[in-house]
N, C-alpha and C positions, 0 to 999 in steps of 0.2 A: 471451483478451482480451475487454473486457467490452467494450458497447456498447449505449452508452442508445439505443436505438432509440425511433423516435416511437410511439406505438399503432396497432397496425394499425388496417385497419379494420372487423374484426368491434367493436373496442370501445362505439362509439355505438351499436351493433347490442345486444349482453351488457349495456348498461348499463341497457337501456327492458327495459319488460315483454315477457311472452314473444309475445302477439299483435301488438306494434306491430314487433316485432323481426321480422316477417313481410311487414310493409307497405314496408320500406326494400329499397332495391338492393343487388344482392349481386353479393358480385365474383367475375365469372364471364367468357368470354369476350368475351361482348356489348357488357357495360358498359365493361370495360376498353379494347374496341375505340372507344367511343364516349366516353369521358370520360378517354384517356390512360393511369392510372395508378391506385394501387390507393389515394394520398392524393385525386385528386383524387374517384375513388368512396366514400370518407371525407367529403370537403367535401359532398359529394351527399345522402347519409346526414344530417348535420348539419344540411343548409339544410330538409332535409324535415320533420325533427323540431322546428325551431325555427319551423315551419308551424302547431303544435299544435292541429294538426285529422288526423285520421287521414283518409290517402290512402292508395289502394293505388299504390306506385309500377311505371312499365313494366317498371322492369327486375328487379323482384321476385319471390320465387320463388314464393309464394303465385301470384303474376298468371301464371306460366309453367302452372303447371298450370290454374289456372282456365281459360285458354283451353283449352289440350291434353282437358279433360275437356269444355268447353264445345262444342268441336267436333265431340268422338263425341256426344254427345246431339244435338244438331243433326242432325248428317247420321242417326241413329238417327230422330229426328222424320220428318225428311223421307223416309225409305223408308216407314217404318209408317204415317203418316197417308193417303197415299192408299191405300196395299193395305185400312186397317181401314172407310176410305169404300166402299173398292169392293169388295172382299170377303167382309167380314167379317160383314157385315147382321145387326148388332145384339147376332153373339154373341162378340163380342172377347174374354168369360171376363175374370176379375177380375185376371188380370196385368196384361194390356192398361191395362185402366182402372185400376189403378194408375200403370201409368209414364206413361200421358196427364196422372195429376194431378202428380205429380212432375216431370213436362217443360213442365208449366206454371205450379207453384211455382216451380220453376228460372227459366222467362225470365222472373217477375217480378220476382224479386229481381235477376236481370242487369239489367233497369230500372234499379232504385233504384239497383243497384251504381256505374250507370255515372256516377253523380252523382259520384263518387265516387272513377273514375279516372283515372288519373294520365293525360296526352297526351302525345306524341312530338310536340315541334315539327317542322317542315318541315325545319329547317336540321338537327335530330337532336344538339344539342345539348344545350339543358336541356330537360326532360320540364316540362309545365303542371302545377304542383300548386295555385293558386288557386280553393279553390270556387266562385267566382263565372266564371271563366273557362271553367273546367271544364261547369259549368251552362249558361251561356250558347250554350259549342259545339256539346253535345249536343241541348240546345231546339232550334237551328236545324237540323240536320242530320237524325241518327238516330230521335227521339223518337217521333216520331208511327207510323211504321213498328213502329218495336219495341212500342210499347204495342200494335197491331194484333196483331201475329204473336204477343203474349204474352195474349190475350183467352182467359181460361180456361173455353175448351169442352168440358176436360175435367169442371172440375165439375159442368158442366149437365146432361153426356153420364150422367153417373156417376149427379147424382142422378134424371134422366131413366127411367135403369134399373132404379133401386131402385124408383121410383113403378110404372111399368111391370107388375114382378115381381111386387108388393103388389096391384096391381089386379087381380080376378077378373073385373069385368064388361066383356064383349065390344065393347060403344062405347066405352068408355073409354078400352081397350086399343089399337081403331081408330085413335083420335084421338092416344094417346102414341105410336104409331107412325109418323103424321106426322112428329109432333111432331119424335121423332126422326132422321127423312128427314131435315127440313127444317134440324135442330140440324148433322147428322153434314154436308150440305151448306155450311152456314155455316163448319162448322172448315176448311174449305180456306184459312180467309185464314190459316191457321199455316202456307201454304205460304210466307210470307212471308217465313219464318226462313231461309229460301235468302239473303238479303239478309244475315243474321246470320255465316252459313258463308264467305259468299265475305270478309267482313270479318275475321271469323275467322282467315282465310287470309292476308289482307294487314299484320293486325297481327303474325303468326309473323313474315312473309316481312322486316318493317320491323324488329325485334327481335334477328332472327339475325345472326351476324356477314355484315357484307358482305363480308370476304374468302373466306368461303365460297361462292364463288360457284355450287360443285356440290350444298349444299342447296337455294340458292335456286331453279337451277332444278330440282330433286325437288319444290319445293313446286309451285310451278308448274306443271309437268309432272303433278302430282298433282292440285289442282283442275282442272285441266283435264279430267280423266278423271271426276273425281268428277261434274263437272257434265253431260256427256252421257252419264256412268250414269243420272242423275236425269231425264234427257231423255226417256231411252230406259221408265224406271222408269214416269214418271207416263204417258208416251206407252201403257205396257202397261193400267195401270188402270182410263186411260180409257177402251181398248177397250170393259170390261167394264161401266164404269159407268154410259155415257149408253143401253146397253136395258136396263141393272138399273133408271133411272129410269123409262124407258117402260112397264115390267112386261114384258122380253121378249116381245117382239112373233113373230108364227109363223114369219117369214121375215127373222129375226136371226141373224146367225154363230154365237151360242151355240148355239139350239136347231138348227141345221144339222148343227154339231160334238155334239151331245147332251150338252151340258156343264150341264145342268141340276142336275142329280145330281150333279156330281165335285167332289174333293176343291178344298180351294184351291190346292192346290200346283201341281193339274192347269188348273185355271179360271186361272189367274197366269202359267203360263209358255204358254198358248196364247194368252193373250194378249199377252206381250212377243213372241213368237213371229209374233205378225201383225203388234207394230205396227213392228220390225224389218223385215220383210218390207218395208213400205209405206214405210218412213224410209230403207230403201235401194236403193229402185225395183226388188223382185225379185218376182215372183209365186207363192212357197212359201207363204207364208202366206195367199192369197186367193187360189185358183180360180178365182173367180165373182165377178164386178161387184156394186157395192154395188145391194143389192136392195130399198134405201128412203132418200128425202133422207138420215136421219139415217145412215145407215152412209157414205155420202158425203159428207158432211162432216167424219165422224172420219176418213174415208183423205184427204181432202184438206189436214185440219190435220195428220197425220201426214206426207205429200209435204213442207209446208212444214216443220216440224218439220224433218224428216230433211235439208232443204238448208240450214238455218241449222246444223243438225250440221256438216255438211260444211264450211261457210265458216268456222265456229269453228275445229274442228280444222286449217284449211288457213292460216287466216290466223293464228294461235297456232305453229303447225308456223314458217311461215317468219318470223314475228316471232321466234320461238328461234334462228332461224338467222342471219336479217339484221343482229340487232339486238342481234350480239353485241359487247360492251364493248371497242371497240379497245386500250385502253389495256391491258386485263388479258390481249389477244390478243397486245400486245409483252409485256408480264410475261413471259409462257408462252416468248416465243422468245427472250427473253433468258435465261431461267430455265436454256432449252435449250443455249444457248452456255455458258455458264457452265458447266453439269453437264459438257461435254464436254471444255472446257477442265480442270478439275477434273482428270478423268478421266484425260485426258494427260499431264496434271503429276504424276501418282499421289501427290492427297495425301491426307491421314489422313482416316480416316471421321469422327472426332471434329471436326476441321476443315470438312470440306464440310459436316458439320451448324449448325455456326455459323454458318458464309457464309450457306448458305441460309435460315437463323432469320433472320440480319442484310438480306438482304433483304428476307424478306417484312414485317418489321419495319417498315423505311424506306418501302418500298412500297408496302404494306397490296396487293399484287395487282394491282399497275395500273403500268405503267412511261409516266414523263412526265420530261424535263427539265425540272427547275424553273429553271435557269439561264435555259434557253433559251425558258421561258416568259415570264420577266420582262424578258427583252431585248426581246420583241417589243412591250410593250405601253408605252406614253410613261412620260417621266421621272415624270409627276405621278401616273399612278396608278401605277406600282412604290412612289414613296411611300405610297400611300394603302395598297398592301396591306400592305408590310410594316410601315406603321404600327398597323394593325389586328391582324397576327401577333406582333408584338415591341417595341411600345410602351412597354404597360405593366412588361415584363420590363427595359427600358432604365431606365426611371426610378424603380425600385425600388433603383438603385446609388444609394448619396448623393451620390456625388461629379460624378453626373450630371444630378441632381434643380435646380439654379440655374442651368445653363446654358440659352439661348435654344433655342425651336422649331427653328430652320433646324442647329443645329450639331447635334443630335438624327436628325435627318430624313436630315443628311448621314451618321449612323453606322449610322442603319437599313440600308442600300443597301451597307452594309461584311458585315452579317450572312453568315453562312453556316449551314445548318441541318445536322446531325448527330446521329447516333444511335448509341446504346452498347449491347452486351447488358450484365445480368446478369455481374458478374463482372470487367467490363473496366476495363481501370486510364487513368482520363479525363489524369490527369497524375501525374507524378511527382517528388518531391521532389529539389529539386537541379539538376531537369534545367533546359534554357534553357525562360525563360519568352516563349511566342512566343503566346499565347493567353490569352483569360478567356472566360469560358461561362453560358451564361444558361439554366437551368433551366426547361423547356416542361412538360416531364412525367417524373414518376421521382423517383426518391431515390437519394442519393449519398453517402456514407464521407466525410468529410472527418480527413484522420488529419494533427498536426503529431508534434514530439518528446516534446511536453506534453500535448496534448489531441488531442480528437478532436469532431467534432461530425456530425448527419446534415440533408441538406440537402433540400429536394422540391422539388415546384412553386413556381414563382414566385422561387426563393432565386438566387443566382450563387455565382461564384468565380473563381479567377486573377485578381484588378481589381488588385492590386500590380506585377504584370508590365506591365501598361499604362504605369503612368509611371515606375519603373524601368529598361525591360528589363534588371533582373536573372534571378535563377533565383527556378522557384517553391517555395514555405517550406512546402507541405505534399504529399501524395497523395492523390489524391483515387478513389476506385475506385466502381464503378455496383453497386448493392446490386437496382436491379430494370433493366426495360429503360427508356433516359433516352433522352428528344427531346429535342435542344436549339440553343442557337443561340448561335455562336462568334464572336468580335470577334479579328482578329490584330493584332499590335501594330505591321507595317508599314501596315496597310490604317487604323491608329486615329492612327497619328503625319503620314502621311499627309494625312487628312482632320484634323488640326492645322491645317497651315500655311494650309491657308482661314482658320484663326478665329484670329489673334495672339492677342485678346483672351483666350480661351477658355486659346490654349496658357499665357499666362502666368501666369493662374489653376492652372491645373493644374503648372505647374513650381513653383511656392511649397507647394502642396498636397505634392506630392514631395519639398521639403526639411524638411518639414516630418515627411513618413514616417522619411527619411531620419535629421534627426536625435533622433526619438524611440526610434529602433531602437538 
């Protein structure tokens, strides 16, 4: 059987050139979690392109990897820059100074870029794509920071080195040795890009699907570690750093340890090796009291350090625990009755798979009566919300499009919301018609004896059953998963007898079905 299907929507994607076809959303779980259905990430695709200004959109696969690469280079910056300050004195070898210039071509074009992308509004509905909005957000927030932490000290450093190398004469070489000091001191404001990482993090975490809720927390769980590695990391460097600026002094830890000479792998890990020691109040790593103000002060910013460690991990520890999503904690035990009910009833594996597709579907991972939601809260705002949820879907019918606000208002309150997988048959020909259905999100089969047609977002059906209650004249079957929202024909005949006026409109309307058929 043939069927004109609508275009998916790769089409607006196949139809632009191949770099723009990279800037657009793609349907993937995220999106679909966030924008319904695979027309309405179609209309998203369209509204962007019809922007004609290239954005990179949030939910773009270009923008998935740019961050995923963005954030190994980050956290890659942030290990290497303090070890090459505090370690390395001057002979980082020309890898080094490579990836320095490279990770600081990198954040400047993330600068520019960020003009550029796309924002997740608050509500996670539609993504910002207006340059000017776009602009405006970034000036006030991000801008300043990022241009800092992207100040390319790599070039300085590099060409610094080359002068350096070139110079034979011993004052000159004095002085670019400073020079150097004082340059390789200055790149610590790239420690900035911690700012970069942790945002990094929160754009994955806002991106992923939220029914996922065992990524979210791996990511979490994961910055979290990353960032009192880095604690821990910089806390080691600076052991070493502030007597490498003194010129090791004769009664400095290093030359106690004879670390004058060793390798760095040896001078790096005796130093995370003390400043652990001291971040977790144990005396392995220092023997001996600090033997000059300055060694006492770097064990006292380590003490502190090491207790803001502690309150991180403790008060993160029990925000995971406390702060866990009640709603998806009834999901989980309902999830668990249901499985065991299942169980009992010994039904088909093919079956319990649906149920629980149709769940998490309806659900999205969070169990809440809607019913009993809306009972709780006044007559006027149950109107307000479901005027906001199924308004526009109501007055998309014609035949409901000239009747008065209040007779509207009185059928929103009739709604009921329902969900179909893939495959399910929403109605059937013949059968009694006790229902019409308002199209939220999805596409739908609409098959008569003659025709056929396909229905998505925004569209209806069964509205004949309304003012007949005859049977219905077609079948109608869900081609993807459909949200929707059902009107019955006692709860529509019902909220009639309020409106004479209304019913007597629509009985004419009906003889009029009646005898054109």
């Amino acid at each position: 059987m043939n069927r004109s299907r609508r275009p998916a929507v790769g089409v607006p994607v196949a139809s632009t050139c191949g770099w723009k076809a990279l800037l657009l959303p793609q349907q993937n779980r995220q999106s679909l979690y966030v924008y319904g259905s695979e027309v309405a990430v179609e209309k998203e695709c369209i509204r962007q392109l019809q922007c004609g200004v290239w954005v990179i959109h949030p939910f773009s696969q270009i923008r998935s990897y740019y961050i995923m690469c963005m954030m190994a280079i980050t956290f890659l910056n942030l290990i290497g820059i303090p070890m090459e300050i505090a370690f390395l004195d001057g002979r980082s070898g020309v890898g080094w100074e490579g990836f320095n210039v490279f990770s600081d071509t990198l954040f400047l074009i993330d600068v520019a870029l960020n003009f550029r992308m796309g924002i997740i509004s608050e509500d996670s509905e539609v993504a910002i794509l207006d340059l000017k909005q776009i602009r405006l957000c970034y000036l006030r927030t991000w801008f300043i920071p990022d241009v800092i932490a992207a100040f390319p000290i790599g070039y300085i450093l590099l060409i610094a080195d080359l002068q350096f190398q070139s110079d034979p004469n011993s004052s000159k070489a004095s002085r670019m040795m400073r020079i150097l000091m004082f340059v390789r001191i200055l790149s610590l404001v790239r420690l900035l890009r911690v700012s970069r990482l942790v945002r990094f993090f929160n754009e994955v975490e806002k991106i992923s699907n939220a029914n996922l809720d065992v990524v979210r927390l791996f990511f979490r769980v994961l910055s979290l570690f990353m960032m009192i590695f880095l604690l821990c990391h910089w806390n080691g460097c600076i052991q070493y750093f502030i007597p490498m600026l003194e010129e090791f002094p004769s009664d400095c830890w290093i030359r106690r340890e004879n670390l004058m000479n060793a390798t760095v792998g040896e001078k790096y890990s005796f130093g995370v090796f003390r400043a652990l020691s001291q971040m977790i109040a144990l005396s392995y790593g220092s023997t001996e009291t600090p033997t000059n103000e300055t060694e006492m002060w770097i064990v006292m910013v380590s003490m502190v350090s090491g207790a803001l460690m502690y309150t991180v991990l403790v008060a993160n520890t029990a925000a995971i625990i406390t702060e866990g999503d009640p709603t998806a904690q009834a999901y989980k035990s309902k999830i668990s009755h249901l499985e065991h009910y299942m169980t009992f009833m010994k039904l088909p594996a093919d079956l319990q798979l649906r149920i629980n597709k149709y769940y998490q579907t309806r659900f999205g991972g969070k169990w809440f009566d809607e019913r009993d939601i809306l009972n709780l809260v006044s007559s006027s705002l149950k109107e307000e919300i479901l005027t906001i949820m199924c308004a526009r879907l109501v007055y998309k019918v014609p035949m409901f499009q000239s009747f008065n606000v209040n007779f509207i208002n009185a059928l929103l309150v009739k709604l009921q919301h329902e969900v179909f997988q893939e495959g399910d048959f929403i109605i059937r020909q013949s059968a009694p018609g006790d229902r019409m259905f308002f199209i939220e999100h999805g596409q739908v089969l609409e098959e008569t004896e003659s025709s056929q047609r396909e229905l998505c977002d925004g569209d209806y059906f069964g509205e004949t059953c309304l003012l007949t209650k005859g049977k219905h004249v077609s079948t109608v079957q869900a081609l993807t998963i459909c949200q929707a929202f059902s009107l019955d024909v006692d709860s529509f005949h019902s909220t009639l007898d309020g409106f004479p006026d209304v019913k007597t409109e629509l009985n004419k309307i009906a003889l009029q079905q009646q005898e054109s058929v």
